[in-house]
N, C-alpha and C positions, 0 to 999 in steps of 0.2 A: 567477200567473195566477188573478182570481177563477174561481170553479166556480158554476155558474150551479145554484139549489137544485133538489131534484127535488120534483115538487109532495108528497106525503109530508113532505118536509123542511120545502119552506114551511108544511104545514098545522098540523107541530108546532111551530113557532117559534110562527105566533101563539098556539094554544093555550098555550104557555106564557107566551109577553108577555102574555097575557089573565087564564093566572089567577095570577102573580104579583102583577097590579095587584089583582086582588080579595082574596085572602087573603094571610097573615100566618104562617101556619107551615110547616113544610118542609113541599116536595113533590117528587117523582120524576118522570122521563123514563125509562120503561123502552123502551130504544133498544138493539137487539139490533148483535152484531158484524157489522160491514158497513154497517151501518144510517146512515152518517154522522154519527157523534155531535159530530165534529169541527169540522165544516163547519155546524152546527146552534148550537153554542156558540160559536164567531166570529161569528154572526148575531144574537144575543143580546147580544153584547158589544158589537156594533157600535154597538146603539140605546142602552146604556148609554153607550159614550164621546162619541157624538154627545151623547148631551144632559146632557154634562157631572158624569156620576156616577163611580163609582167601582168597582170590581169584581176581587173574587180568584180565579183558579180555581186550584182544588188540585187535583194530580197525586201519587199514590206513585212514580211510572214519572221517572225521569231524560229519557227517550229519548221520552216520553209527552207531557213539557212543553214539551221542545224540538217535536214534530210538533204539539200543539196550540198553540204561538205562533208556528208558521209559520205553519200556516194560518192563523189571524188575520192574520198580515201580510198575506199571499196576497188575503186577503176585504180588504186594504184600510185593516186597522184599526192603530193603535202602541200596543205593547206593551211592557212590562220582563220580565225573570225574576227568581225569588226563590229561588236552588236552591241551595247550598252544590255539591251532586256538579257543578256546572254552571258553576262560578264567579261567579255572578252574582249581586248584592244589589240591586236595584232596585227602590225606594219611590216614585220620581218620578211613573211612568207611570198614568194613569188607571188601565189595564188591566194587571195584574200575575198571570203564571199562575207559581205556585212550587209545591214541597213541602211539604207540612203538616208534614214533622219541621223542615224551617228554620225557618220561619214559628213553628212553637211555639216552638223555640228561641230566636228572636229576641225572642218575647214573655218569654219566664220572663227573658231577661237585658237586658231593657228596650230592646230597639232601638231604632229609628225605626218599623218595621215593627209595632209596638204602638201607637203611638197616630193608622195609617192607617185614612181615616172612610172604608170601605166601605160599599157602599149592597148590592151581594148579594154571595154567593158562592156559587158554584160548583164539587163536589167530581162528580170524573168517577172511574168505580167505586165509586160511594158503597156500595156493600153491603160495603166495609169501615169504615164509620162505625156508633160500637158507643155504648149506652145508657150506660156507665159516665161517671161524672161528670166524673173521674180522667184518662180517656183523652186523648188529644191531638188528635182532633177537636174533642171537648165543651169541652176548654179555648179554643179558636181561638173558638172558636162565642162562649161566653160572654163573651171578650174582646171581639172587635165587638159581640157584641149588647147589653154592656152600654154603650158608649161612644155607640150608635147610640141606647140608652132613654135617656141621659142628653143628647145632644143633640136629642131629639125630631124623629130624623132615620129615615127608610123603610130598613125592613133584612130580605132577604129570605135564604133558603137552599134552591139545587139541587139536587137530586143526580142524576147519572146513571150509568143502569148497563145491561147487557144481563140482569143477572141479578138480580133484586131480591128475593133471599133468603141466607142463610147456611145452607151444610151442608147438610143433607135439606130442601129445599124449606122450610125456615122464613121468613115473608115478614118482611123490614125493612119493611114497611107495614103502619100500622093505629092504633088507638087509644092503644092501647100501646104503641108504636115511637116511635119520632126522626121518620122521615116520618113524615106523616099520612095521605095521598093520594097517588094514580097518574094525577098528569093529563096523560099523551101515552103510548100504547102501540105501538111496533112490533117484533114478535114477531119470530125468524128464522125460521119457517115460514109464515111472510104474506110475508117477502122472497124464500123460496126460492121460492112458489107465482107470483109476480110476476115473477122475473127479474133480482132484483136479489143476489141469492145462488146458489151453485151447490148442486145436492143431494148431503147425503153421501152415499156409498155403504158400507157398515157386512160388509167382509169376510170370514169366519172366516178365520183362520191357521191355515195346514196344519199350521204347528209348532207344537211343545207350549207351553204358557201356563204362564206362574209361576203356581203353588197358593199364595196371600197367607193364605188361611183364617185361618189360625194366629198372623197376626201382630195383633199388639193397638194402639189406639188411646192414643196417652200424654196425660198431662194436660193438654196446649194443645189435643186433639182430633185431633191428626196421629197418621199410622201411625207407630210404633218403629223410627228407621234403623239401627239396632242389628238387631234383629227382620229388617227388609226384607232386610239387607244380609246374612244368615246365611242366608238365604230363595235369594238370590242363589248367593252361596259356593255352595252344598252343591249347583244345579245349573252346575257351573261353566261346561259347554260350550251350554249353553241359549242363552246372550246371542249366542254366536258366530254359531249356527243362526239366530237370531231378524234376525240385522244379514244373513245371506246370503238370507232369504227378501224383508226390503225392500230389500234393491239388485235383486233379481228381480224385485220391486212396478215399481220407480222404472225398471227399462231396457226394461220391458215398454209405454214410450212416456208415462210422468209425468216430471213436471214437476223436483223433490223433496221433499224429508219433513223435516216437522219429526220429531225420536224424543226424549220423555218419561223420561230415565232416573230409576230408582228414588234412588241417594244419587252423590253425587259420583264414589267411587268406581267405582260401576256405570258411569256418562257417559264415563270413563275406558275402563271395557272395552269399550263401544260404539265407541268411536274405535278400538280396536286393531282391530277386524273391518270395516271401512268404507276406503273409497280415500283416501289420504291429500290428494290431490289438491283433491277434492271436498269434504270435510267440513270439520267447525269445531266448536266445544266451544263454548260461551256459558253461562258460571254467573255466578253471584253478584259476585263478584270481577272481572269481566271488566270493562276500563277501558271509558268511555262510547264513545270515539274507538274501539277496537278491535272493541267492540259494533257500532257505525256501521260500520266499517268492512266486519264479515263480513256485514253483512244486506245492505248495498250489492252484494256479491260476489254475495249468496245472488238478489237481486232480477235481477243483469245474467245467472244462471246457471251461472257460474262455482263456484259452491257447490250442491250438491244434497242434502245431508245436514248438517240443524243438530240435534246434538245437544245439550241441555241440562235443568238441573234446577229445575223450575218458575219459570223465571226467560224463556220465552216464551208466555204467557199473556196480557199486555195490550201495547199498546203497539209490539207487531211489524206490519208489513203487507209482508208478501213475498206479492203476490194469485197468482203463478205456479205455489207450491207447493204441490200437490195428492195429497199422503197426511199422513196426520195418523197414527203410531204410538207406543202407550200401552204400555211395558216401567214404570210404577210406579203402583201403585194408589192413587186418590187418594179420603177422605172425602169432597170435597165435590163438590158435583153443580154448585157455580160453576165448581171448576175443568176440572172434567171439559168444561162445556159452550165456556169460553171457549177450552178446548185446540182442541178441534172448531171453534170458529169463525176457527180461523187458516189454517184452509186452505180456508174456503169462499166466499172474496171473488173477486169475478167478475178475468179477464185472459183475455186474448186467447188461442182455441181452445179453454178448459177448458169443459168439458160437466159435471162430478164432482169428487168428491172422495172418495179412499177412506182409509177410518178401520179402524186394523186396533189392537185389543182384546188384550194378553198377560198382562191383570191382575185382567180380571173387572171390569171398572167397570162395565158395559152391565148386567149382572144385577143390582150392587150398587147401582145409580141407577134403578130400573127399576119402584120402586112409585112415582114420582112422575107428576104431570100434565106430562110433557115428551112431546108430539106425536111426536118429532124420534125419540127415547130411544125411548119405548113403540114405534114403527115399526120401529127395528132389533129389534126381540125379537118379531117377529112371527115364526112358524115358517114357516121356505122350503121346508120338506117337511110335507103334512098327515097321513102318517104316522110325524111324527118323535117317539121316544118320550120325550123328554125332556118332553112337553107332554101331561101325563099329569092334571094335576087339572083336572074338570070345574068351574067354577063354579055353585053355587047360586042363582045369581040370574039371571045371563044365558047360563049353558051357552057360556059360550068356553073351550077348554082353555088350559091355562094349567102354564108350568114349575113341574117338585116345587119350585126353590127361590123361588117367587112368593109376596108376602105380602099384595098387593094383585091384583084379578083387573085385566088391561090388557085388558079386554073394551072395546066404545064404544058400547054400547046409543043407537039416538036422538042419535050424533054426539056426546056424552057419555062420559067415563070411568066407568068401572061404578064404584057405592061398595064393594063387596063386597070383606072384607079377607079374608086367611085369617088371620090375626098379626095383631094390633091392640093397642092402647091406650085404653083408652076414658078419654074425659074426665071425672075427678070433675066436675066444676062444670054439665056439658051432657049427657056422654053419647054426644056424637056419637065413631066410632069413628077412631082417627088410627094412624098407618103405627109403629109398634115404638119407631124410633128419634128420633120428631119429641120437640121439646123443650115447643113450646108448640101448643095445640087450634087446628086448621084454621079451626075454627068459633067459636071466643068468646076466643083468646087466649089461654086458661088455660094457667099452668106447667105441663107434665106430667111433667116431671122434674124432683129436686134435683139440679144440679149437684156439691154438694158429697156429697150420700149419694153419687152416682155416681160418683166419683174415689176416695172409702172405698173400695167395693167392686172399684175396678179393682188397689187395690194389694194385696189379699189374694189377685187367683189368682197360681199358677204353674203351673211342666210337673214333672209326672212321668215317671220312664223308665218304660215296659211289658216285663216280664220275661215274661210269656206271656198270655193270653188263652183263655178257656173260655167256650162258646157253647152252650146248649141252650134248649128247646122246651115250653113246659107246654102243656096242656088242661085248665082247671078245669072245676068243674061245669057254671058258667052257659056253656060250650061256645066263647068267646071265644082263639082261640092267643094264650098272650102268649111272646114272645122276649127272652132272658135271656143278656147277658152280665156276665161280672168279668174285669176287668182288676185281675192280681197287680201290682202297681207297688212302686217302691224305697222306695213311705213308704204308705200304707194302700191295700187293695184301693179299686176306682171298679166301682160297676155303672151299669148301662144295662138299659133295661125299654121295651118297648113292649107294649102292650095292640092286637092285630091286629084292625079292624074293617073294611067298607067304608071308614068316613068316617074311617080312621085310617092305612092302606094306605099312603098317597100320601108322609105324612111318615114312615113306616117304610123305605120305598124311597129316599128321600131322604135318611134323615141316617146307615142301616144301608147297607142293600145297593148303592146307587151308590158309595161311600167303601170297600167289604170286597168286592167282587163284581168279578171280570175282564169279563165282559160282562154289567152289570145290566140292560139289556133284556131278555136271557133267560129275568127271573124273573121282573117285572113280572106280568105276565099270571097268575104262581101263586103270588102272596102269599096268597092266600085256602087253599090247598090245602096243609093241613101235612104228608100226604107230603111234596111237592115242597118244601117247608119244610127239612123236615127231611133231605132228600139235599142241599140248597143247606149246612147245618150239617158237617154227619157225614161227605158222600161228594166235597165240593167245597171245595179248597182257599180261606179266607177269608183277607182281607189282615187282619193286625194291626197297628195304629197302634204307632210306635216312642214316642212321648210323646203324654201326655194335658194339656190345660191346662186345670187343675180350680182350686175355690174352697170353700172351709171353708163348710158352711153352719153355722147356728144348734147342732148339736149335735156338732160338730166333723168329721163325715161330709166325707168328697170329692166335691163336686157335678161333675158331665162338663162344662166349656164346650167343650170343641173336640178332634178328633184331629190330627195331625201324623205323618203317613207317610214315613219317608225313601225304603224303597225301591219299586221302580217296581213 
């Protein structure tokens, strides 16, 4: 059945058939989840095979290419597939939506699919398309693009995405980038404020939350499933607890839940605590047909629990399911946002969606410009003492672990960092962990110095711990522990100020302290210091994960507490 466009939809189609026709180098549709990206690109393609061109669109998603060339069929238009997981090799059709690993494939081994004279193409998710020459977009790309300069034939490239950054908010746009330009923008909180998306609703869980702190980042940039999975292990009965409070969520009159498990493994223990009836497992491995087949289950309601491991992020539409629950911490703030956006497509009587957090991503994603993100972390109690750093610029309180103030001065993200990077080249101040300047594009990290240094920490075991108190002259408390450890002592030093307090309570006393609210108020007061030391049981870390600095010394990165 055609689907008649929403004006939105039509106004981005022409701006894109508009500035296709005008320029010459990539450009982007940043087209948020819900947003129709679908029904937008059959529109597109339509005018292509009408007037007799040519055109590819690339999907990573098996289950992605089949829903976006139905809809093309649906809107009217004929199509081939190009997908190996899919069975399909079709060169014939004007209109050709495949796989970029086929498609490359069939180029490196000279197919017929190499020497097809496409006029655009079209990658949906494109903030997986990467600068490297090497890569397997950049090969597809220069394959047509150079067949298209040698026949002195119009050759363009799409990309779409809801998310048009990698990792910490890094833009895939700009002068520097693959894209160049952002010419169609629709945001999911212009959809949510419109009606065309449901609002999340962003929970606390009554049950306790996996402590991820500790686990570390491996050289592709993902967290350690090694790491995650002993994270897991060591609280075994946690997952069980976590799966009895969302069936509590979901009978409480929702719909059902997608649930995020941390490793395969983990996905596994989630199904043993969940109704057999109900649920479904969907990983990697899972055959296309049998995928089709439990989403179908999951859409008629039959299924109310899909659990799997980042393997429901694009490409799913169950619009009935409304909670979204996160048991694995995820780096990027893509994935985090496209997880949230599966459960906020409009269906019949949902008002919400509620999003419930066991991993700390809402913190970890929380110095960025995300509307959506910055409004869950707004305090629901304005005496809550977690929101304890005043900002300097625009007096919003703001959490000990904030690195960026989420004030909105003037409708506006406040610039005020507390943790920054400033950019050699501009100066302007950027968020800790960003790669390249907000403001001029400059590197702000080596890559490769930074994978040196990730392979030289480890954990040490803590054999005990010693905590005291100075007052030097200039009248300043500094606080002083040594951690005796199985390979050389590790100290820890903080210098107690006003302007210093905040992250003393933050990376000390909320971590060693049974109720750190109690002391808040008397960090300044070394009595009170000093009875929180001397006359108040402190938790000691059971492992430290420390790093050799320059003069063989054990530098602190992080504690690791087993017991409760």
């Amino acid at each position: 059945m055609i689907k008649s466009l929403r004006p939105y939809q039509q106004e981005a189609v022409n701006a894109l058939r508009a500035r296709l026709k005008m320029v010459t180098h990539p450009i982007v549709a940043n087209m948020s989840v819900g947003s129709g990206k679908s029904v937008c690109i059959a529109e597109l393609l339509l005018i292509i095979e009408r007037a007799g061109w040519r055109a590819l669109c690339l999907t990573m998603n098996s289950t992605l290419i089949s829903q976006n060339a139905q809809t093309y069929r649906d809107q009217g238009g004929t199509c081939g597939i190009y997908c190996a997981g899919l069975g399909e090799k079709n060169t014939d059709a004007n209109i050709i939506f495949g796989s970029p690993h086929s498609v490359a494939q069939g180029i490196k081994n000279r197919k017929r699919i190499k020497s097809v004279k496409f006029n655009l193409i079209i990658i949906d998710e494109c903030h997986g398309v990467s600068l490297n020459p090497e890569s397997m977009y950049q090969r597809i790309f220069n394959n047509y693009g150079f067949h298209a300069q040698q026949d002195k034939r119009s050759f363009r490239i799409l990309g779409l995405t809801g998310t048009p950054y990698r990792n910490k908010a890094e833009s895939i746009i700009g002068e520097h980038q693959f894209f160049k330009e952002e010419a169609v923008t629709i945001q999911m909180p212009w959809l949510i404020e419109n009606g065309y998306l449901v609002k999340p609703v962003f929970e606390k869980p009554t049950t306790e939350s996996f402590d991820m702190s500790s686990v570390r980042v491996d050289s592709t940039g993902k967290f350690n499933h090694k790491e995650l999975q002993a994270v897991i292990d060591y609280k075994d009965r946690l997952t069980g607890e976590i799966m009895r409070e969302i069936i509590t969520v979901v009978n409480a009159g929702r719909a059902g839940a997608f649930i995020f498990a941390s490793t395969l493994k983990h996905a596994a223990e989630c199904m043993r605590s969940l109704p057999i009836s109900e649920s479904a497992l969907i990983t990697g491995n899972t055959p296309h047909d049998e995928r089709k087949r439990i989403l179908d289950a999951a859409r008629a309601g039959d299924i109310r629990y899909l659990v799997n491991v980042a393997t429901l992020l694009v490409g799913v539409d169950v619009p009935n399911f409304d909670v979204c629950a996160w048991l694995r911490p995820t780096e990027s703030l893509t994935l985090f946002t496209q997880g949230i956006g599966r459960v906020l497509r409009l269906s019949d009587g949902k008002k919400d969606a509620i999003v419930l957090d066991y991993c700390g991503n809402l913190e970890r994603h929380g110095d960025i410009d995300d509307p959506i993100i910055n409004e869950a972390l707004e305090p629901k109690d304005e005496e809550d003492p977690d929101y304890c750093i005043k900002c300097y610029q625009c007096n919003t309180m703001n959490k000990t672990t904030a690195r960026r103030c989420r004030g909105m001065p003037d409708d506006k993200r406040c610039d005020y960092y507390f943790e920054f990077k400033a950019c050699s080249s501009c100066a302007v101040q950027n968020d800790i962990t960003s790669r390249v300047c907000r403001a001029c594009d400059a590197e702000l990290i080596d890559p490769n110095a930074k994978l040196t240094l990730k392979t030289e920490r480890f954990a040490v075991d803590v054999i005990r711990a010693e905590y005291w108190l100075n007052i030097p002259g200039y009248g300043n408390q500094v606080f002083n522990a040594r951690y005796i450890t199985n390979n050389k002592p590790v100290f820890e030093s903080y210098v107690i100020t006003e302007r210093s307090k905040n992250i003393f309570y933050a990376r000390f006393i909320r971590q060693h302290t049974a109720k750190p609210s109690d002391w808040y108020e008397h960090i300044m007061d070394s009595d009170k210091m000093k009875e929180m030391i001397y006359q108040n049981p402190l938790k000691t870390p059971n492992q430290l994960i420390v790093q050799p600095d320059e003069y063989g010394r054990l530098k602190l990165i992080s504690k690791v507490f087993y017991s409760e």
